[in-house]
MIBA-971039 format. One line per field, with one value per atom (N, C-alpha, C): residue number from 0; x, y, z; atom name. Coordinates in steps of 0.02 Angstrom, whole numbers. Atoms other than C-alpha are relative to their C-alpha. Last residue first. Example, Ala and Ser with C-alpha at 12.3 -4.5 7.8 and 13.67 -1.06 7.14 Angstrom:
BEGIN
i: c(1/1/1/0/0/0)
px: c(-42/684/-39/45/615/45)
py: c(-59/-53/55/-59/-225/60)
pz: c(-3/357/37/0/390/0)
at: c(N/CA/C/N/CA/C)
END
This chain:
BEGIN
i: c(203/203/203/202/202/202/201/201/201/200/200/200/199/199/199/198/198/198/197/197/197/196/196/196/195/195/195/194/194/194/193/193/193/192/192/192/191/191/191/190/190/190/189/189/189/188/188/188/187/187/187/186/186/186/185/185/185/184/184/184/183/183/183/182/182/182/181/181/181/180/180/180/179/179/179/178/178/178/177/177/177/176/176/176/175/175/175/174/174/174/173/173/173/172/172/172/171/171/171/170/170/170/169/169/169/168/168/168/167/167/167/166/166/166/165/165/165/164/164/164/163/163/163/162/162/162/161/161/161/160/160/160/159/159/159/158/158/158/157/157/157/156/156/156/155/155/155/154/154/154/153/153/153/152/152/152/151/151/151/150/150/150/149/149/149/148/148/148/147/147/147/146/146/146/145/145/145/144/144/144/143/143/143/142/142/142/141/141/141/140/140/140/139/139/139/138/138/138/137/137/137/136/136/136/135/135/135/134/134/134/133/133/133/132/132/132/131/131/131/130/130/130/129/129/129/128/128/128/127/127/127/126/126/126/125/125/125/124/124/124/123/123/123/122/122/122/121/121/121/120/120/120/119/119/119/118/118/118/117/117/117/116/116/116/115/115/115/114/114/114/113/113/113/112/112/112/111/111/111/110/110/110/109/109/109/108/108/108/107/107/107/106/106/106/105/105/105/104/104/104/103/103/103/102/102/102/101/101/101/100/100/100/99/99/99/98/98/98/97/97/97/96/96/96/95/95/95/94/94/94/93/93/93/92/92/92/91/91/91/90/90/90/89/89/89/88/88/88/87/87/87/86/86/86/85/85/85/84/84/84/83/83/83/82/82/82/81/81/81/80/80/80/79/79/79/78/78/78/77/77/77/76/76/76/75/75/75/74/74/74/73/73/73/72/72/72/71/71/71/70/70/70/69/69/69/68/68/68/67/67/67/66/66/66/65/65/65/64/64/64/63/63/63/62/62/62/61/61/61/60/60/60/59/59/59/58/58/58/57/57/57/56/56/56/55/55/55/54/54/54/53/53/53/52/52/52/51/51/51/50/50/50/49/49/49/48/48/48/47/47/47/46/46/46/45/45/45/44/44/44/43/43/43/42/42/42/41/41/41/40/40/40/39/39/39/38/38/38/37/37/37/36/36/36/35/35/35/34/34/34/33/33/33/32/32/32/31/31/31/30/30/30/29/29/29/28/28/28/27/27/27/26/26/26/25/25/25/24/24/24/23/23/23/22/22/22/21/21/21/20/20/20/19/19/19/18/18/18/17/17/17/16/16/16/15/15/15/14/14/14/13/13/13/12/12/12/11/11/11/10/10/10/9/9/9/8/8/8/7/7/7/6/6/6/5/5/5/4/4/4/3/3/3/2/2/2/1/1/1/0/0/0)
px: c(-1/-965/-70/11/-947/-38/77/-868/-35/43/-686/-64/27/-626/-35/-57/-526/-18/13/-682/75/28/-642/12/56/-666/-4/32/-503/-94/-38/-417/-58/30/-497/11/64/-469/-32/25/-299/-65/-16/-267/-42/39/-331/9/70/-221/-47/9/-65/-69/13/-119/20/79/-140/8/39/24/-64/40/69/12/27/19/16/83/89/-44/-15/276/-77/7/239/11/-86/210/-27/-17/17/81/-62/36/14/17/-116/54/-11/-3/-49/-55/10/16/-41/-145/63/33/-212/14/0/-118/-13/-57/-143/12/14/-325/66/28/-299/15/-59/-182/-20/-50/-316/37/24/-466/57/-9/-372/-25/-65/-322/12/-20/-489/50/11/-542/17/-27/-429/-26/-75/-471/37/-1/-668/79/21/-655/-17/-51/-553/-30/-62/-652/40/25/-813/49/14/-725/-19/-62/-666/4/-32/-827/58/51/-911/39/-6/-786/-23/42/-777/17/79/-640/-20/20/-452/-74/-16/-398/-21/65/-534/62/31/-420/-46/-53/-275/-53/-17/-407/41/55/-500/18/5/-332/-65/-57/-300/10/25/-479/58/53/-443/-11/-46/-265/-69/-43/-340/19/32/-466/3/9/-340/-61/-63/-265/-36/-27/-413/41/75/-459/2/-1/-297/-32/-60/-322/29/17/-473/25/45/-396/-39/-32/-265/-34/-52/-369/24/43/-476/41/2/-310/-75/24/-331/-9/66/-285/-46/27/-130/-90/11/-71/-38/43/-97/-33/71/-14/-61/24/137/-68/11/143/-18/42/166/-42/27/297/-65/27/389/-51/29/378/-36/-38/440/-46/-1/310/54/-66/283/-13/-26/132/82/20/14/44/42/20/-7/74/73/-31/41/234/-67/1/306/-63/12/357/-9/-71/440/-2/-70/333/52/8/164/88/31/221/-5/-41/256/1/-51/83/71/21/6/50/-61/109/-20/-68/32/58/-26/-146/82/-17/-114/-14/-61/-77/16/-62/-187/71/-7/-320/58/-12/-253/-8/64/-266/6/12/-87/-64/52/-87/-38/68/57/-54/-15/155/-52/12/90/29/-49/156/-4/-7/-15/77/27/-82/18/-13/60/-38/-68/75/5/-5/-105/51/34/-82/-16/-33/55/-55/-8/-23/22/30/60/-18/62/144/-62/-26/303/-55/15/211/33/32/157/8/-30/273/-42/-33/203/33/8/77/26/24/122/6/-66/206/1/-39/49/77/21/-62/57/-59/32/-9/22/-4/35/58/84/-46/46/235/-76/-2/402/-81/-32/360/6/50/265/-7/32/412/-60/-41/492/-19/5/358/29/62/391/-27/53/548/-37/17/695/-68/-53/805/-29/-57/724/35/-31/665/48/-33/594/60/-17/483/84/-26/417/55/-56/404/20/-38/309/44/-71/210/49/5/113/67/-72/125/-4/-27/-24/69/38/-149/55/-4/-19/-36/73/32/-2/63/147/-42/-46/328/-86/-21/268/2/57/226/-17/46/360/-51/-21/484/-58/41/338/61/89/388/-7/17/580/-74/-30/614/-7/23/518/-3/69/576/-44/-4/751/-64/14/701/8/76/631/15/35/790/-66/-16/902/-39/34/798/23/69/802/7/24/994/-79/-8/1029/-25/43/922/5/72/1018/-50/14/1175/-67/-48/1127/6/56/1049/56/-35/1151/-40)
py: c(-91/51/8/-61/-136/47/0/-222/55/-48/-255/21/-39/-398/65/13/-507/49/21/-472/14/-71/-487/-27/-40/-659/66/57/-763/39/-15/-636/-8/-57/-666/38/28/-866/87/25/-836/15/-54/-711/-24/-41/-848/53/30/-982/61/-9/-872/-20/-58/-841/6/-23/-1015/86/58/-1067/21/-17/-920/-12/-66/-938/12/8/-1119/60/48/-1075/-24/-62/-906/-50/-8/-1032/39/56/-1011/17/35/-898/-69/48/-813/-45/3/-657/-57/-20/-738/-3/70/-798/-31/48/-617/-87/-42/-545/-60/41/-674/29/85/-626/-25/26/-449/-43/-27/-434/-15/35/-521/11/53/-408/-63/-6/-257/-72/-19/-324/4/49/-365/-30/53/-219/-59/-4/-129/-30/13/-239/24/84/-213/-24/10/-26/-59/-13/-1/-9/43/-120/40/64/-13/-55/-7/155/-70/-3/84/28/58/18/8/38/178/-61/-9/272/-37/-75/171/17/18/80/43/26/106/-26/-9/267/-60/-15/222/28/59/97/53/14/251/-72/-23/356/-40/-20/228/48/45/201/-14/24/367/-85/-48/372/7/31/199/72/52/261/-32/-22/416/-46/-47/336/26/43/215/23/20/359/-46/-65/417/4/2/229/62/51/240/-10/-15/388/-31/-54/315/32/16/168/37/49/252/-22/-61/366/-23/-31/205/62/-66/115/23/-16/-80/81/38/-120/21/-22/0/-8/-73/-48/41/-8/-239/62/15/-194/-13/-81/-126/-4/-59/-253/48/21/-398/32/-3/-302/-12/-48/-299/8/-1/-482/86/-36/-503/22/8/-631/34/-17/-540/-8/64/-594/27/33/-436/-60/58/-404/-32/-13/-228/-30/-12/-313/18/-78/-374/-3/-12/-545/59/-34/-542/9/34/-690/27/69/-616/-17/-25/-446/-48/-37/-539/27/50/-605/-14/26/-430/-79/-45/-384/-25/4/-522/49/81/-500/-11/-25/-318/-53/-50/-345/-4/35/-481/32/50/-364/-56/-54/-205/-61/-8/-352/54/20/-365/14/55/-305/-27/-30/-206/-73/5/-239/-2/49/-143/-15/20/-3/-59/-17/99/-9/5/-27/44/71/-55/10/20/133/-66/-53/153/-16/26/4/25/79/77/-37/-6/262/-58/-49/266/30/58/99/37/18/212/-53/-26/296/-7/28/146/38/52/179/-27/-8/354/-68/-2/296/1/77/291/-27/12/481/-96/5/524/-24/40/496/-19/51/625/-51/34/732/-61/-48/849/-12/37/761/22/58/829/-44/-29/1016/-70/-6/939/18/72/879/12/10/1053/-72/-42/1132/-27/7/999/48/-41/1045/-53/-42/886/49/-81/806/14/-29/628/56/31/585/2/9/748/-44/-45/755/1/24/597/43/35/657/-55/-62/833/-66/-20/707/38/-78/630/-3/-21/419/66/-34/363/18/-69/357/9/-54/259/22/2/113/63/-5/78/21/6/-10/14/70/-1/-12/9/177/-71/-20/228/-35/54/113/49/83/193/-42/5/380/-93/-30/368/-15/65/282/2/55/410/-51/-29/563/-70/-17/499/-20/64/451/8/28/631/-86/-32/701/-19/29/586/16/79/617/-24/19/813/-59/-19/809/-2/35/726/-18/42/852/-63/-15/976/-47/27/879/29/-53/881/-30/-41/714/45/10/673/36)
pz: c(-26/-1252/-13/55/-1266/25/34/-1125/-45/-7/-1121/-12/52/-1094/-10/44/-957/-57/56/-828/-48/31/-654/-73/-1/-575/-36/66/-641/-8/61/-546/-35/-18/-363/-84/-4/-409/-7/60/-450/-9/66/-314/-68/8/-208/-41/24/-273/24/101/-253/-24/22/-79/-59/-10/-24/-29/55/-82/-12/77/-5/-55/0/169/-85/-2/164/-27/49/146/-22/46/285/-101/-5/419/-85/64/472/-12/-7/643/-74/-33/663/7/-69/603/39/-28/457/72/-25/421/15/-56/448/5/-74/338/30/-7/190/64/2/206/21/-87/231/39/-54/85/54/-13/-16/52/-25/17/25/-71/-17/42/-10/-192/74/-12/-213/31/-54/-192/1/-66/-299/62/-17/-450/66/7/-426/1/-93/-391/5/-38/-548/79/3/-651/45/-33/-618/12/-70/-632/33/-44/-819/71/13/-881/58/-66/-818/-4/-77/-915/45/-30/-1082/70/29/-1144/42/61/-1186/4/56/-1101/-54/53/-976/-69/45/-890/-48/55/-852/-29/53/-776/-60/46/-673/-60/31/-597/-51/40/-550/-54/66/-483/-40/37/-364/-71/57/-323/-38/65/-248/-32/18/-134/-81/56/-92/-52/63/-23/-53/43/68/-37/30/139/-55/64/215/-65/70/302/-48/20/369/-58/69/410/-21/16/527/-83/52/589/-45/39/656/-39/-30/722/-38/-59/709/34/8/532/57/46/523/0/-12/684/-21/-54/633/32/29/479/42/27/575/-48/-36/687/-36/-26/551/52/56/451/41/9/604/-27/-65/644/-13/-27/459/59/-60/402/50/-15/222/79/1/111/29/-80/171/-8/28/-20/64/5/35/-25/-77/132/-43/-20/-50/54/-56/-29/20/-25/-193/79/3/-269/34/-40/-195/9/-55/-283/51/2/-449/65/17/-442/43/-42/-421/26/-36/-569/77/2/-655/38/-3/-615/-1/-58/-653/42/-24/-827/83/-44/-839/1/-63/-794/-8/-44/-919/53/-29/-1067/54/-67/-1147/23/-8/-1324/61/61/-1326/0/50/-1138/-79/4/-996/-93/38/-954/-19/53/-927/-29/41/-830/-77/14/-720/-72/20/-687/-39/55/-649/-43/63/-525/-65/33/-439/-64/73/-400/-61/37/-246/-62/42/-216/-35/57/-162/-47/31/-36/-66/73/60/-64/19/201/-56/44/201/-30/68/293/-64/-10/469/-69/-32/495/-12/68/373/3/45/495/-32/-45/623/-64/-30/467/47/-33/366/74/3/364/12/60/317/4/44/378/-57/17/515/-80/13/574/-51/61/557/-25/64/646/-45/26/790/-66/-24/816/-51/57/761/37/-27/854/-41/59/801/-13/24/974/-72/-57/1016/-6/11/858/61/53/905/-23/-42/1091/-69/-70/1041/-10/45/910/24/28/1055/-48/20/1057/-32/-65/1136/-5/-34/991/52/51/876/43/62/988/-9/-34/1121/-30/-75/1052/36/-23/869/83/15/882/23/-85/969/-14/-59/821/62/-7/692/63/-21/752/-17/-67/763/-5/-60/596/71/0/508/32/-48/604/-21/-76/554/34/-44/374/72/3/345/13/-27/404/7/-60/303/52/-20/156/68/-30/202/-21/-94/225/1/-33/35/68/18/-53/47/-41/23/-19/-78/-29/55/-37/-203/73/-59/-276/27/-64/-453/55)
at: c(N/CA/C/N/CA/C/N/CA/C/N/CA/C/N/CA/C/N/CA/C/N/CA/C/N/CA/C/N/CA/C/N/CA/C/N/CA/C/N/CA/C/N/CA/C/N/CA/C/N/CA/C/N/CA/C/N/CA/C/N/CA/C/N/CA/C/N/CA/C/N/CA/C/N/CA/C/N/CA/C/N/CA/C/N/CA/C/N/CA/C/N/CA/C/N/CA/C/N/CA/C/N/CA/C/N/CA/C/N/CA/C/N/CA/C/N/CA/C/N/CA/C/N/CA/C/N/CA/C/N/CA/C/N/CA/C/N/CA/C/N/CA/C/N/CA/C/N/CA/C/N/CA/C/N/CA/C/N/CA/C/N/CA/C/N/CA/C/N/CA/C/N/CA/C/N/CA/C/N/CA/C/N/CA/C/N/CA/C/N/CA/C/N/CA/C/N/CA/C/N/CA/C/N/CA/C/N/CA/C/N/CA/C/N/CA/C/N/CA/C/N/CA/C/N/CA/C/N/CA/C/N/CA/C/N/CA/C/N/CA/C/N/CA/C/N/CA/C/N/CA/C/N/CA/C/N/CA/C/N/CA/C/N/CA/C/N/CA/C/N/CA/C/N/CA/C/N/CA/C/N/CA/C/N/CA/C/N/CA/C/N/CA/C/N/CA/C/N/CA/C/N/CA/C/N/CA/C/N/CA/C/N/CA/C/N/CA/C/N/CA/C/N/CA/C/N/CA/C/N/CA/C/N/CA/C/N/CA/C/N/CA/C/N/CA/C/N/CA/C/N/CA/C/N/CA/C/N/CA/C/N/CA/C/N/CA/C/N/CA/C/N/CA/C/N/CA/C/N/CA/C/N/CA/C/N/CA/C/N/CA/C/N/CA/C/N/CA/C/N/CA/C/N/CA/C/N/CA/C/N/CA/C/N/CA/C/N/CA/C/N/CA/C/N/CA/C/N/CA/C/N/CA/C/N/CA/C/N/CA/C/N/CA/C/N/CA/C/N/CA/C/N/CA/C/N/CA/C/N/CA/C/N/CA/C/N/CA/C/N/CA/C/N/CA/C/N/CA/C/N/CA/C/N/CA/C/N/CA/C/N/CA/C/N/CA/C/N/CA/C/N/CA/C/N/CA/C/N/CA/C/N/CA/C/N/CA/C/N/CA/C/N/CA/C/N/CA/C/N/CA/C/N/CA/C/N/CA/C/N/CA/C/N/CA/C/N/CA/C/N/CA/C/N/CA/C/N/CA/C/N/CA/C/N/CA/C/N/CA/C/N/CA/C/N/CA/C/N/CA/C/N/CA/C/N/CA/C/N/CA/C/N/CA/C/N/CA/C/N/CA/C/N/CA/C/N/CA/C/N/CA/C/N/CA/C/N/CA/C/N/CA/C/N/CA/C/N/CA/C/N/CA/C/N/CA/C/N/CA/C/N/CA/C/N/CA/C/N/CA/C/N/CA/C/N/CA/C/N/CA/C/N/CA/C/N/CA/C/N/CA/C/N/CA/C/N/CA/C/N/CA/C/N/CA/C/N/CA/C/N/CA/C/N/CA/C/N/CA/C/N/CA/C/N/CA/C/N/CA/C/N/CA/C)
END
């Protein structure tokens, strides 16, 4: 059961959440000081800082449940299963649910805040540093069944791709394709971006 102190910082940390990306949204990430984020969600600045280290991280966090995702996939994968059409399939799955970090989600918001994302340099930076982490996390959980190099090389081949996609559908989104089209076309690329990494493992 969550205590009630547990309760008051989620509410606290959604506050400051929901406050910074609507400024953000509204006039963009360099011109929105934390003083008037902080401000907006009744909260000192120390204490913001407290839930977020980084302004960055006031942006970011919305991904922090995907943190580590592919690791996860790979190492619940059912017995036998290959680790790529593991994550082929969750990927998939993902498309099907309209999850925002497959870029397949025409929620106007959704569509701003990837733009934000795409267009701030800090922004993709700090991005770049997460995925950072999810690429060596994921290199750990493929080398439990083949070699290291094997498994760094597959993990920076699956996550790019990954980023590649999202872009893609992104961007034909916000060009305005209708979101019924977008991913037709983005299952088939998946496929195609799939069907490219290797299904096997190469000998050690």
């Amino acid at each position: 059961m969550t205590g009630l102190r547990e309760l008051q910082r989620q509410r606290v940390h959604e506050a400051i959440s929901t406050a910074a990306i609507a400024l953000f949204l509204e006039r963009g990430f360099d011109e929105v000081p934390v003083t008037e984020i902080a401000a907006a969600a009744g909260v000192s600045k120390p204490t913001l800082f407290k839930y977020f280290p980084t302004k960055e991280d006031l942006v970011l966090h919305r991904f922090a449940d995907h943190k580590g995702e592919a690791a996860r996939v790979v190492r619940g994968r059912a017995p036998g299963e290959h680790p790529v059409a593991a994550l082929r399939r969750h990927y998939l799955d993902g498309l099907a649910a309209h999850d925002p970090v497959t870029g397949l989600n025409d929620h106007p918001e959704v569509l701003a805040f990837h733009r934000m994302v795409f267009d701030t340099p800090s922004l993709a930076v700090r991005l770049f540093h997460h995925m950072t982490q999810d690429e060596a996390e994921l290199t750990h959980a493929l080398a439990e069944t083949m070699d290291e190099l094997t498994a760094a090389l597959l993990a920076a081949q699956v996550l790019a791709a990954q980023r590649v996609l999202a872009r893609r559908t992104w961007a034909q989104l916000a060009g305005g394709r209708p979101l019924a089209e977008a991913e037709a076309d983005a299952v088939r690329a998946a496929e195609h971006a799939f069907a490219l990494l290797p299904d096997t493992p190469a000998a050690s």
